[in-house]
Legacy VTK file of the C-alpha trace (Angstrom):
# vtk DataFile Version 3.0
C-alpha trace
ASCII
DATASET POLYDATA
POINTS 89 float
140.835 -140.031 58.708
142.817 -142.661 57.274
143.382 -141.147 54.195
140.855 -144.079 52.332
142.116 -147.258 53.516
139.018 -149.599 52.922
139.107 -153.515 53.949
136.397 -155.756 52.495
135.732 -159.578 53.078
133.581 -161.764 51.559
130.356 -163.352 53.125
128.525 -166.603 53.070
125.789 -164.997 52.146
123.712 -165.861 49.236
122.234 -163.144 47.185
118.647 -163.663 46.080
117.524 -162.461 42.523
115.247 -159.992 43.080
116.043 -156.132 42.106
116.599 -155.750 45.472
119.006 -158.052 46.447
120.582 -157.464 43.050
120.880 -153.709 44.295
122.334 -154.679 47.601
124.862 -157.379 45.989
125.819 -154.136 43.435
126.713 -151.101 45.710
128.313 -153.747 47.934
130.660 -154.684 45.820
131.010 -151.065 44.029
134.227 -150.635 45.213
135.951 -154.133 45.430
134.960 -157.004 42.566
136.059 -159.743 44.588
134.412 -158.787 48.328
132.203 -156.544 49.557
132.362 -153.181 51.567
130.697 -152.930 55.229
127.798 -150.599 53.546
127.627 -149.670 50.150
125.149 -146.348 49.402
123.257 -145.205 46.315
123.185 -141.527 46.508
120.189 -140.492 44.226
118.223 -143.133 45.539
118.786 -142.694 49.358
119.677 -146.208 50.089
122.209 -147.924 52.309
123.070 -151.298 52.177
124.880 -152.956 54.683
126.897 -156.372 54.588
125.721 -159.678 56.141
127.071 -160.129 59.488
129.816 -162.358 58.721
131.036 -159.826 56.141
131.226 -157.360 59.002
132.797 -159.326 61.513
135.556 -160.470 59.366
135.750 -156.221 58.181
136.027 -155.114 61.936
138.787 -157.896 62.470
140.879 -156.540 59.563
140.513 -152.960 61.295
141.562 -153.990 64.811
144.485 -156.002 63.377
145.765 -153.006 61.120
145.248 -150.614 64.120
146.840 -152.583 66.505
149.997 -153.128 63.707
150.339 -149.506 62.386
147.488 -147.597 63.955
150.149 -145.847 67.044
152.505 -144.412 64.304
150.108 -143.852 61.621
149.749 -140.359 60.230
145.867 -139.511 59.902
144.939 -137.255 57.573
141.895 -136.817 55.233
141.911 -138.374 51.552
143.534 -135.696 49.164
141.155 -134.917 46.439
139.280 -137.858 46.129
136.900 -138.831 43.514
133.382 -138.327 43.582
132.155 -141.592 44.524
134.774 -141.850 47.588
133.326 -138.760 49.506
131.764 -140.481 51.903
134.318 -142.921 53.069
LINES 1 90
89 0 1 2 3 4 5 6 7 8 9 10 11 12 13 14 15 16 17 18 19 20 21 22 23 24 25 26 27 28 29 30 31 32 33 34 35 36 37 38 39 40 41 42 43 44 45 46 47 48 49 50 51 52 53 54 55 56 57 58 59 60 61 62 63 64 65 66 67 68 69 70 71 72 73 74 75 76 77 78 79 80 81 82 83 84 85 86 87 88
């Protein structure tokens, strides 16, 4: 709807080590090295991961302020041919 803008923030959160929390750390951070995405989802595996709290509180923040700013005269439209791995944004 809004042709693939993302936000991501970065968390508090520590990561543990096991393959699981190494999993969740991973497709969090798919798209953005430096923060991480409100979910992240491995496709052949089924799996969504979503992002500690203060990840997603910061996230929704980022959204109000850039709706309030440009949301009104923003023109929605779908992503044009996107990638593969950005279907389901």
């Amino acid at each position: 709807m809004t042709g693939g803008i993302d936000f991501c923030a970065q968390s508090k959160h520590v990561f543990g080590n096991s393959e699981e929390e190494k999993n969740h750390k991973y497709w969090l951070t798919f798209h953005h090295n430096e923060c991480l995405s409100f979910f992240g989802y491995w496709m052949s595996r089924d799996r969504i991961y979503i992002a500690p709290t203060d990840a997603q509180e910061n996230i929704i923040s980022q959204w109000q302020h850039w709706y309030a700013t440009y949301g009104a005269k923003f023109e929605y439209k779908t992503p044009q041919n996107p990638p593969p791995e950005k279907w389901l944004w």
